[in-house]
C-alpha positions as CSV (number, residue, x, y, z in Angstrom):
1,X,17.3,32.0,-43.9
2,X,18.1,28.8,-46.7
3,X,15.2,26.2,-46.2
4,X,17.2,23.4,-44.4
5,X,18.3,26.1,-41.4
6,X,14.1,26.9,-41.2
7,X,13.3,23.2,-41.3
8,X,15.9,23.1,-38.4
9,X,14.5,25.7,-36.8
10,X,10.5,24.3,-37.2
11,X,11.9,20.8,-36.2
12,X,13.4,22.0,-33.3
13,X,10.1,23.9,-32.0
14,X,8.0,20.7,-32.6
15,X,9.9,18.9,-30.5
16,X,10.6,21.3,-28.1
17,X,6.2,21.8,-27.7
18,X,6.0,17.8,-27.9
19,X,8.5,17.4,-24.5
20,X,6.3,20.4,-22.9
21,X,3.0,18.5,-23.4
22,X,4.6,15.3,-22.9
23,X,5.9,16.7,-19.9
24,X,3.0,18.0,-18.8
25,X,0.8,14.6,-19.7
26,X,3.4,12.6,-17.1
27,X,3.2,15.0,-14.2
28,X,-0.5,15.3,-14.0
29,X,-2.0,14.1,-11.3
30,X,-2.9,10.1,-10.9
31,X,-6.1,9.1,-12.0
32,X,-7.3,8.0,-8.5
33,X,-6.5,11.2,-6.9
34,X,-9.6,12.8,-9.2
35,X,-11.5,10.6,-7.2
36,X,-10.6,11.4,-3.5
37,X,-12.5,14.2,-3.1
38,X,-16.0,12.4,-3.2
39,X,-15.0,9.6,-1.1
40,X,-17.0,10.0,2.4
41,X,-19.8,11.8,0.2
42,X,-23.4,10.0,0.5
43,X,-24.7,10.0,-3.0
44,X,-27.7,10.9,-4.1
45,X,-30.1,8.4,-3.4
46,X,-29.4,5.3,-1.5
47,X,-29.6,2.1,-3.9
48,X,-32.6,0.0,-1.9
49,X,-30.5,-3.4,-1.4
50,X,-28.5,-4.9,1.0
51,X,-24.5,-4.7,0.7
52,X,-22.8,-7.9,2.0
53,X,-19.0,-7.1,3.3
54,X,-17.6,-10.3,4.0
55,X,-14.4,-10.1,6.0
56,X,-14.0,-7.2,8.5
57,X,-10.4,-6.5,8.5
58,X,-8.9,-2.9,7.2
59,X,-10.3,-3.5,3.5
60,X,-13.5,-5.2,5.0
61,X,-14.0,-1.8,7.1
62,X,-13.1,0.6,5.0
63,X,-15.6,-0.9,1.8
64,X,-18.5,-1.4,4.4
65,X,-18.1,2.3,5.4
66,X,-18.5,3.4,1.8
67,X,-21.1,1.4,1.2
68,X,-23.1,2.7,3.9
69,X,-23.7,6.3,1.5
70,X,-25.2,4.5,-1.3
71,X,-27.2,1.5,0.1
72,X,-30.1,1.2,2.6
73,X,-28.7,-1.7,4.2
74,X,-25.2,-2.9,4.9
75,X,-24.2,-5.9,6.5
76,X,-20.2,-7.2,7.1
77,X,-19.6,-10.9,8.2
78,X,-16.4,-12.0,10.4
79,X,-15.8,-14.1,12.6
80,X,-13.8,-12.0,14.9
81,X,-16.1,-9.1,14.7
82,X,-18.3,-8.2,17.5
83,X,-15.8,-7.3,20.3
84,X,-13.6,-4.3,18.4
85,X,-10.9,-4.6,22.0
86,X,-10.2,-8.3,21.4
87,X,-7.0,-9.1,19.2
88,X,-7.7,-10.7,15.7
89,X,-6.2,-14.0,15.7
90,X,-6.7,-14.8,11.8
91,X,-4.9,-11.5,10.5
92,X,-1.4,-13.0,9.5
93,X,0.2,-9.0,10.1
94,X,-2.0,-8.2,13.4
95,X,0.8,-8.0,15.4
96,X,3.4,-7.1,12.3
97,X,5.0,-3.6,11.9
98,X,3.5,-1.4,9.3
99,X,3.5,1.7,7.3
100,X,0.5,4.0,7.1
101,X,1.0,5.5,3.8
102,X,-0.3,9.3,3.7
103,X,-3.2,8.2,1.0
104,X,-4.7,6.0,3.5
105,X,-4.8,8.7,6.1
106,X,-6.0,11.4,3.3
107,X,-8.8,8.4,2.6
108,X,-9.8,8.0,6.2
109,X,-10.3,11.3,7.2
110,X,-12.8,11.6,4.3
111,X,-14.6,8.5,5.7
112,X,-14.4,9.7,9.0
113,X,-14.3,13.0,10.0
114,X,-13.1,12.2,13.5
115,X,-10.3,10.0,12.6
116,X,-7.5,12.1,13.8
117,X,-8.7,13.1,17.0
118,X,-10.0,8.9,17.4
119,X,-6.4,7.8,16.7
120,X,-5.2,10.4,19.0
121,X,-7.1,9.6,21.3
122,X,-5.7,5.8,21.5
123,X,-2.1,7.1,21.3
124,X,-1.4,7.0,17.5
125,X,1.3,10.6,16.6
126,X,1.0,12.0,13.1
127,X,4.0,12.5,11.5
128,X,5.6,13.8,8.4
129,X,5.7,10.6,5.9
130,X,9.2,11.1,5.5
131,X,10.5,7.1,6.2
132,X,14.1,8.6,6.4
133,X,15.3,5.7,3.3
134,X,18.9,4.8,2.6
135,X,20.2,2.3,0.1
136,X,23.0,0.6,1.1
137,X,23.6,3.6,4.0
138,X,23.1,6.5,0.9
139,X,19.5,8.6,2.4
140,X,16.9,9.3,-0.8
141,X,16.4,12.8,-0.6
142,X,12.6,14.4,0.4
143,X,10.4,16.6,-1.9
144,X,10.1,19.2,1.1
145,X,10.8,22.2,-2.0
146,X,7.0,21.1,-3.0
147,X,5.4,21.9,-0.1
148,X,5.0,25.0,1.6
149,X,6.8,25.0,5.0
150,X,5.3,22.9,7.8
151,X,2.8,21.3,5.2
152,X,4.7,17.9,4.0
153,X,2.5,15.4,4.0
154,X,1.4,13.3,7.2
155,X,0.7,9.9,8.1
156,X,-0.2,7.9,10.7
157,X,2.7,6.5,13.3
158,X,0.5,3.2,15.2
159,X,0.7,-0.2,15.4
160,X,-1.8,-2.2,13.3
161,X,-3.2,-3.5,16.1
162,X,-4.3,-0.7,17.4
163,X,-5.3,1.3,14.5
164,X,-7.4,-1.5,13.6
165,X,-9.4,-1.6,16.6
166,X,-10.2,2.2,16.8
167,X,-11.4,1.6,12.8
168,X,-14.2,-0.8,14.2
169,X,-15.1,1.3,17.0
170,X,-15.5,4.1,14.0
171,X,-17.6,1.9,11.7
172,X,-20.1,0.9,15.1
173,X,-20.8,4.2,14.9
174,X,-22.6,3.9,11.2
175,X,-25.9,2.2,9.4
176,X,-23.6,-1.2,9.4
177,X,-25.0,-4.0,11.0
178,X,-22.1,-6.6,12.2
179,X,-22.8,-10.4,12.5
180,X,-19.9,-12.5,13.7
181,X,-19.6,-15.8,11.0
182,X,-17.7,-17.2,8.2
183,X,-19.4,-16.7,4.4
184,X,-19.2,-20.2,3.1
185,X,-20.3,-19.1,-0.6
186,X,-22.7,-17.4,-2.4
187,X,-25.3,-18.1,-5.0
188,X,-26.8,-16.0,-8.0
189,X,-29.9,-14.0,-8.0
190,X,-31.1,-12.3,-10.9
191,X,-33.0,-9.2,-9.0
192,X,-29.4,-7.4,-8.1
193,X,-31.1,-6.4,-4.7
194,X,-28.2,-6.9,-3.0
195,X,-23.8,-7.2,-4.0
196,X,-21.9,-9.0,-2.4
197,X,-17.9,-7.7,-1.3
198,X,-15.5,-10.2,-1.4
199,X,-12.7,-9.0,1.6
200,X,-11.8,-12.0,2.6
201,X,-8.2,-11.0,2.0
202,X,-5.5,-13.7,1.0
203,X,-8.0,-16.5,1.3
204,X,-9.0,-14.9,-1.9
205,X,-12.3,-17.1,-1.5
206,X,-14.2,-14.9,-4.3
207,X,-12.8,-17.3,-6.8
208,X,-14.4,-20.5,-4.8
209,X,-17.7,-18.6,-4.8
210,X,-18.2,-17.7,-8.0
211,X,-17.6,-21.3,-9.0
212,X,-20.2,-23.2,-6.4
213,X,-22.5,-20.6,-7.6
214,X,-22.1,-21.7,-11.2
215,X,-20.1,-19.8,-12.8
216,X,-17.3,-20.8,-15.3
217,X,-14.2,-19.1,-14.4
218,X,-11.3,-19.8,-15.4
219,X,-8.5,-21.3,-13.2
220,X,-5.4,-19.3,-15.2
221,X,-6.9,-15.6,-14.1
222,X,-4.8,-16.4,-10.8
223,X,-1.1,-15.6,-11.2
224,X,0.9,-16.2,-8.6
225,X,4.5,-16.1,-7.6
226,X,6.4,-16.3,-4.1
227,X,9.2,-14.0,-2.5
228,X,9.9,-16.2,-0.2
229,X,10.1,-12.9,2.3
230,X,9.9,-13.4,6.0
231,X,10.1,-10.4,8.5
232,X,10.4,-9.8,12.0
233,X,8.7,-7.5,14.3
234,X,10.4,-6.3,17.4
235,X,8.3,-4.0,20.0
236,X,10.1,-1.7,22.6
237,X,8.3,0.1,25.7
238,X,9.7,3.2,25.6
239,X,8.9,5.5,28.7
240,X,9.9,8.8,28.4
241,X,12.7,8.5,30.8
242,X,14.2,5.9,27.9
243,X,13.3,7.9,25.2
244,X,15.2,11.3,26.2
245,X,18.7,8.6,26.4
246,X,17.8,7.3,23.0
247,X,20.4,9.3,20.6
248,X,18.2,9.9,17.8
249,X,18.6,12.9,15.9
250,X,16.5,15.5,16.9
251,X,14.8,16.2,13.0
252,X,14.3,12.1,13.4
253,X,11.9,12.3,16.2
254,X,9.0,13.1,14.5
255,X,9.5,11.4,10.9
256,X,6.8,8.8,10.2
257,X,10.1,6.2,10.0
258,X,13.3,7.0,12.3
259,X,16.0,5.2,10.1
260,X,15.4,2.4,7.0
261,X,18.4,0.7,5.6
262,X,17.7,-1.4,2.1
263,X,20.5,-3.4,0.0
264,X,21.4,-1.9,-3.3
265,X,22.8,-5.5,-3.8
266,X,20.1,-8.0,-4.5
267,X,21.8,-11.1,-3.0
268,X,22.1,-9.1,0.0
269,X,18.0,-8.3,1.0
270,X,18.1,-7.8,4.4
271,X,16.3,-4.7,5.6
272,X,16.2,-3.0,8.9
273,X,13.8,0.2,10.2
274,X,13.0,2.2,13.0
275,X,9.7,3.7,14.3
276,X,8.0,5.4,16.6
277,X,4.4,4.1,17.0
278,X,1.9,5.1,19.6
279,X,1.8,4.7,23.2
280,X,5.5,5.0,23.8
281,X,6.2,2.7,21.8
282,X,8.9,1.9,19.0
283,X,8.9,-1.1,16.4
284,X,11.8,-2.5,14.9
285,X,11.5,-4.4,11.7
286,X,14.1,-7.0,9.8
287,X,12.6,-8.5,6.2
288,X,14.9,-11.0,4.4
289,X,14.1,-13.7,2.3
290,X,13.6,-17.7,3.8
291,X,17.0,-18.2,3.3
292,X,18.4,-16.2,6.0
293,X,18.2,-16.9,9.9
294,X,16.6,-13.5,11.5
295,X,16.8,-12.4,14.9
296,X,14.4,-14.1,17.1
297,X,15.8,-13.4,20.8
298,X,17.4,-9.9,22.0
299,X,21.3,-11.4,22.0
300,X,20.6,-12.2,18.3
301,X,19.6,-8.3,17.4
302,X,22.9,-6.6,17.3
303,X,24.7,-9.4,15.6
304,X,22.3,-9.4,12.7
305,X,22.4,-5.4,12.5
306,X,26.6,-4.8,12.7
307,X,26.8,-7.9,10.2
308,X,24.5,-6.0,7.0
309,X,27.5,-6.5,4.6
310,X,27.9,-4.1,1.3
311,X,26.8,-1.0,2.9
312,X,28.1,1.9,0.5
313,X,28.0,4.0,4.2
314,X,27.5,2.2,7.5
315,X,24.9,2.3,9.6
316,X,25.4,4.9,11.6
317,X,26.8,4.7,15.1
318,X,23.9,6.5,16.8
319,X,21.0,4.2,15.2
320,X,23.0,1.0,16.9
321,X,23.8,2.8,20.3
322,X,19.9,3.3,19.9
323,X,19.2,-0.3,19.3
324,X,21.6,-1.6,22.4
325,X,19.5,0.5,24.9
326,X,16.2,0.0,23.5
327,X,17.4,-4.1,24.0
328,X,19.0,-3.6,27.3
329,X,16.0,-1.3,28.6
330,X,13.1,-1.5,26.3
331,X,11.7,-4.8,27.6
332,X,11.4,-6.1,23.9
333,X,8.8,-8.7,22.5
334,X,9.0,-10.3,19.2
335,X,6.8,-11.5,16.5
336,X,7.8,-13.3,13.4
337,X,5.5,-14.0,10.2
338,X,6.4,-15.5,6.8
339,X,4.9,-14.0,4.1
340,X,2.4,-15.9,2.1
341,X,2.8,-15.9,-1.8
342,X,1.9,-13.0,-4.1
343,X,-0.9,-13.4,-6.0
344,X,-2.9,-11.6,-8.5
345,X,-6.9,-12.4,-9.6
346,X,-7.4,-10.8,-12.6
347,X,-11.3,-10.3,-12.8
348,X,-10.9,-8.0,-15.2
349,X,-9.9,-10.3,-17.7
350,X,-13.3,-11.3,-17.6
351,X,-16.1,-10.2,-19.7
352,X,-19.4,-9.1,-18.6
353,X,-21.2,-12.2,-18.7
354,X,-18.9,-14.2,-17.2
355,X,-19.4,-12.1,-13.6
356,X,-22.6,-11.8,-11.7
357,X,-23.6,-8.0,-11.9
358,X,-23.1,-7.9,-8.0
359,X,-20.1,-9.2,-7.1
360,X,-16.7,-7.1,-6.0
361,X,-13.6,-8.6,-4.8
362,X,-11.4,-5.6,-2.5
363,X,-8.6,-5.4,-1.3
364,X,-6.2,-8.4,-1.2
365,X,-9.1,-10.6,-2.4
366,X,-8.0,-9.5,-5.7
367,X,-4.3,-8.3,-5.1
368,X,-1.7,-9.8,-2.2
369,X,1.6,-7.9,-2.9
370,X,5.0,-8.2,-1.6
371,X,4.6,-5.7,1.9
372,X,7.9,-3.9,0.9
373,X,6.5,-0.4,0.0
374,X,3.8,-0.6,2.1
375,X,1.0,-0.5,0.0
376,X,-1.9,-2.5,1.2
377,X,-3.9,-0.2,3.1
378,X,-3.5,3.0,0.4
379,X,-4.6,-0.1,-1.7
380,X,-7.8,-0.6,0.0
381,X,-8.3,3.2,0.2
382,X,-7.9,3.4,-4.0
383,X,-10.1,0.5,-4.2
384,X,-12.2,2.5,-2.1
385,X,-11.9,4.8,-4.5
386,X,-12.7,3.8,-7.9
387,X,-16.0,1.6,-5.7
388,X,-17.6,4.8,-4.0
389,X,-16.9,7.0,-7.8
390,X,-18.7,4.1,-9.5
391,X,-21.6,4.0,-7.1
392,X,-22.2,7.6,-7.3
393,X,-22.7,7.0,-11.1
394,X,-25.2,4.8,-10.4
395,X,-27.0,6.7,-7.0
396,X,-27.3,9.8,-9.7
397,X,-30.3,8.1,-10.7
398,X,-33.4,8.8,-8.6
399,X,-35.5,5.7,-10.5
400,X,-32.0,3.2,-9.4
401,X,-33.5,-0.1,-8.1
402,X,-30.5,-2.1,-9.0
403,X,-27.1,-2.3,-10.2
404,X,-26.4,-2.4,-13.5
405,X,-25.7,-5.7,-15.0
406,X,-22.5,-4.4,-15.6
407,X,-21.5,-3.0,-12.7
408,X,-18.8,-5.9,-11.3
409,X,-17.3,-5.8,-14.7
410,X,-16.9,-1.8,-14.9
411,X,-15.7,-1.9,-11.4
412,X,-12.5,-4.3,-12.5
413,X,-12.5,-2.6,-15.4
414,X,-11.8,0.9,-14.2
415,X,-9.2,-0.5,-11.7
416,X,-6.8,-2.7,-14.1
417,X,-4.3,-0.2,-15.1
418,X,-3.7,0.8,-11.1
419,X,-3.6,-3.0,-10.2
420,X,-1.4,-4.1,-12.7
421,X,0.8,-1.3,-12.1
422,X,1.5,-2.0,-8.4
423,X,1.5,-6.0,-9.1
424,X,4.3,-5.4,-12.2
425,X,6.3,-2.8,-9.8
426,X,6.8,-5.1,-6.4
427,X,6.6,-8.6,-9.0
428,X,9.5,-7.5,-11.2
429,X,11.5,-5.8,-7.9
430,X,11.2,-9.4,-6.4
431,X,12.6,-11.4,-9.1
432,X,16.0,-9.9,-8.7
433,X,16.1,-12.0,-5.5
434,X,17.8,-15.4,-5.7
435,X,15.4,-17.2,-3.6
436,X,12.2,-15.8,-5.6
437,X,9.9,-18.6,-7.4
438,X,8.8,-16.5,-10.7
439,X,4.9,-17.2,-11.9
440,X,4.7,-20.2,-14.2
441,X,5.7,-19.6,-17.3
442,X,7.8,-16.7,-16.4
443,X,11.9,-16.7,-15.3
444,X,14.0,-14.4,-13.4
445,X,15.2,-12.9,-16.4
446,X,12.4,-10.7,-17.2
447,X,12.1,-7.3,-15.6
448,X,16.3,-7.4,-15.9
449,X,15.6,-3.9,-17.6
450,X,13.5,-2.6,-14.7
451,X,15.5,-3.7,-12.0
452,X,18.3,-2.1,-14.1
453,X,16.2,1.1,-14.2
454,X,15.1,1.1,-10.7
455,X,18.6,1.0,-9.6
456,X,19.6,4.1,-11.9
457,X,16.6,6.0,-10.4
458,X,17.4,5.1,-6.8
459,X,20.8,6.8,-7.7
460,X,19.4,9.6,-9.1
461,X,17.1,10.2,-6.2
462,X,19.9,10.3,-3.8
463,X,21.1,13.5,-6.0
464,X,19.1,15.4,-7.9
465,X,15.7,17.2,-6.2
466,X,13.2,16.6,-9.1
467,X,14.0,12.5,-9.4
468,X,13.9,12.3,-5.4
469,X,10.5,13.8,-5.7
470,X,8.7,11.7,-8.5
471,X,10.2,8.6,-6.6
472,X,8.6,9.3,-3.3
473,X,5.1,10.2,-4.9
474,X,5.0,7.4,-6.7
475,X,6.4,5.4,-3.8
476,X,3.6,7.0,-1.8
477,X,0.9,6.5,-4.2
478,X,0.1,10.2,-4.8
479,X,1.1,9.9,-8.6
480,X,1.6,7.4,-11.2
481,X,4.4,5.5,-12.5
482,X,4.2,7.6,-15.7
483,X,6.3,10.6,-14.0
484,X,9.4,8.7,-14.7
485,X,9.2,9.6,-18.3
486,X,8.8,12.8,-17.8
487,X,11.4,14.3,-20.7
488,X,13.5,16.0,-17.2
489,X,13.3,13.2,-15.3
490,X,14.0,10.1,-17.9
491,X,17.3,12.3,-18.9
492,X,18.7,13.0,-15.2
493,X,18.2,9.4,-14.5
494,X,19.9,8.4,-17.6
495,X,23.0,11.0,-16.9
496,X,23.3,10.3,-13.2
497,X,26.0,8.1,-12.6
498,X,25.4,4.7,-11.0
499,X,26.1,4.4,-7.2
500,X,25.4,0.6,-7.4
């Protein structure tokens, strides 16, 4: 063998061992997920200080429940509070339809080890968290081939509202005290006997705080853009006598999401889905941007379904025939929200002495994101997360008095890369959309590349096993965004023709 043929050959087996490793690096598991398994664990000895939750919603419940295994004393602040039955009247999405992600249910169950049989209980169904997707009519396939049979992930099939009381009735049960009231701000002590949690959610009223209580933060670490993204929320009663007319497919019936149609096109956003949710009942949910008139009254439904223009493959026949009776006979109710801007707080921009040692904002507090994907309660859960793994760090310590003074800036810190991930993803998806205001100082232009990509993996995903699979776990939060260059993936999503 001449020298250039074994240069060839030594050239080839480098990179040959670099794609194995680097395929390796990009399919290991998410950072968060290391951390799962020690959420719902008490540490080791209880920090002796009061925790101060304030705002009991999902985020609010979920961070007060963690916070009762590390401190002696926890205390969360709402207004709406004290009765769990009563309906929350300052949640903007009480009444809005919602997907339960399976890493919020994987979260609860560790924080609760009656959750499934409580949700049960109050009607919820677990199903497999396969939300049947179609772009433009074309279905994204499902990683079943990773999963032994009859193990695919679950999630949770209820309506906020309901979930969200039997949450409170969970957390009564706990070392929480609850007092009904409205934190007007908060002021700095230099003991660090107690932290205060800032779940206010998109009142975002950390910031406010931390500047009455004399701190100098800075006005640009709030970015903020708006989608302009209104949905509607239509609820059926479905009795079983309706529900054995209703032609579903019978594989549909027990999939977390019955049918989801989304626009490959972006001038055309409107989105449509299905569910089953708890009680016999079924939502149906339209999202478009401001610019579009959605339906509003039960003669208005159809129309806007049989008028989605630049399907690739219709809608099928059976999901409208479903939709006719479930107007004619499902007694429907409606309930229609405009989304809020999208805003981002980036604490962790700031440097330990420009944060009080005992300050944490959770939740939406620090991140509001575009619903699309459904990520704000698996958000709360990995906020959840990376707090609890933290505290245990500092409960480890049988002579702990106190947090460390830098414990608020380690906190945002360790949580950066996850945040910024999900606020690029959903921010550079919603600037593709004509009626989308872009962040000062940005334009519509960026993230052309993305969008570009996104589309090419979509395509993919609707052909080729592997692709479909790193999609939905990213999608679902169970792995990073770093899967996509995977050496495999990156080059059947570059050889797989466009469908859009």
């Amino acid at each position: 063998m001449n020298n250039a043929s074994l240069l060839s050959l030594v050239s080839a087996v480098c990179f040959c061992a670099v794609c194995f490793v680097w395929q390796k690096l990009c399919k290991s598991p998410a950072s968060w997920l290391k951390q799962l398994d020690i959420l719902g664990r008490p540490g080791k000895h209880k920090i002796p200080g009061t925790a101060v939750v304030c705002g009991g919603s999902i985020t609010g419940t979920i961070t007060a429940r963690i916070c009762a295994d590390h401190f002696e004393r926890v205390i969360i602040i709402d207004p709406e509070i004290e009765d769990p039955e009563k309906p929350k009247t300052r949640i903007l999405q009480y009444n809005a339809a919602h997907v339960f992600l399976s890493l919020f249910v994987e979260g609860a169950r560790r924080l609760w080890g009656n959750f499934d049989a409580e949700m049960i209980a109050a009607g919820g169904r677990f199903s497999v968290a396969d939300t049947q997707t179609h772009y433009s009519g074309i279905p994204l396939l499902n990683p079943y081939q990773d999963y032994p049979p009859g193990q695919f992930p679950r999630t949770l099939n209820m309506r906020r509202s309901n979930a969200q009381k039997v949450l409170h009735r969970l957390l009564m049960s706990s070392n929480v005290t609850r007092l009904a009231g409205t934190v007007r701000g908060v002021s700095a002590t230099e003991d660090g006997a107690s932290i205060d949690f800032d779940c206010t959610g998109t009142t975002q009223a950390g910031l406010k705080w931390l500047k009455s209580a004399g701190f100098d933060v800075p006005q640009n670490i709030r970015s903020s853009y708006h989608a302009n993204i209104s949905y509607v929320t239509i609820c059926f009663n479905v009795p079983p006598e309706l529900g054995i007319q209703l032609p579903i497919p019978e594989a549909l019936r027990n999939t977390a999401v019955v049918y989801a149609y989304f626009p490959h096109d972006d001038a055309q956003l409107s989105i449509v889905a299905l569910a089953n949710v708890d009680n016999n009942m079924m939502q149906l949910m339209f999202m478009d941007t401001y610019g579009h008139d959605l339906p509003r009254t039960e003669a208005e439904v159809l129309p806007f379904i049989t008028g989605v223009r630049g399907c690739k493959k219709p809608i099928p026949a059976w999901f409208i025939e479903t939709i006719e009776l479930l107007c004619e006979h499902g007694n429907p109710s409606f309930d229609a929200i405009k989304i809020p801007p999208q805003s981002f707080v980036r604490y962790h921009s700031l440097s330990t002495g420009d944060l009080p040692s005992n300050f944490i904002a959770m939740g939406d507090a620090s991140l509001r994101l575009n619903p699309i994907h459904g990520h704000g309660f698996s958000k709360a859960i990995i906020n959840g997360m990376a707090l609890n793994s933290l505290l245990h760090a500092v409960t480890s310590n049988s002579s702990v008095t106190c947090l460390p003074r830098e414990f608020s800036a380690r906190y945002f810190k360790n949580s950066c890369h996850t945040m910024n991930a999900l606020w690029d993803g959903t921010r550079l998806h919603d600037y593709g959309s004509p009626h989308c205001v872009p962040m000062d100082g940005e334009t519509k232009e960026i993230g052309r590349f993305a969008r570009w990509f996104e589309r090419k993996l979509i395509s993919a995903a609707s052909q080729d096993e592997e692709v479909a699979s790193a999609l939905w776990h990213v999608r679902h939060l169970f792995a990073s965004e770093r899967v996509f260059l995977a050496p495999t993936v990156l080059w059947k999503v570059f050889s797989t023709r466009s469908l859009f």
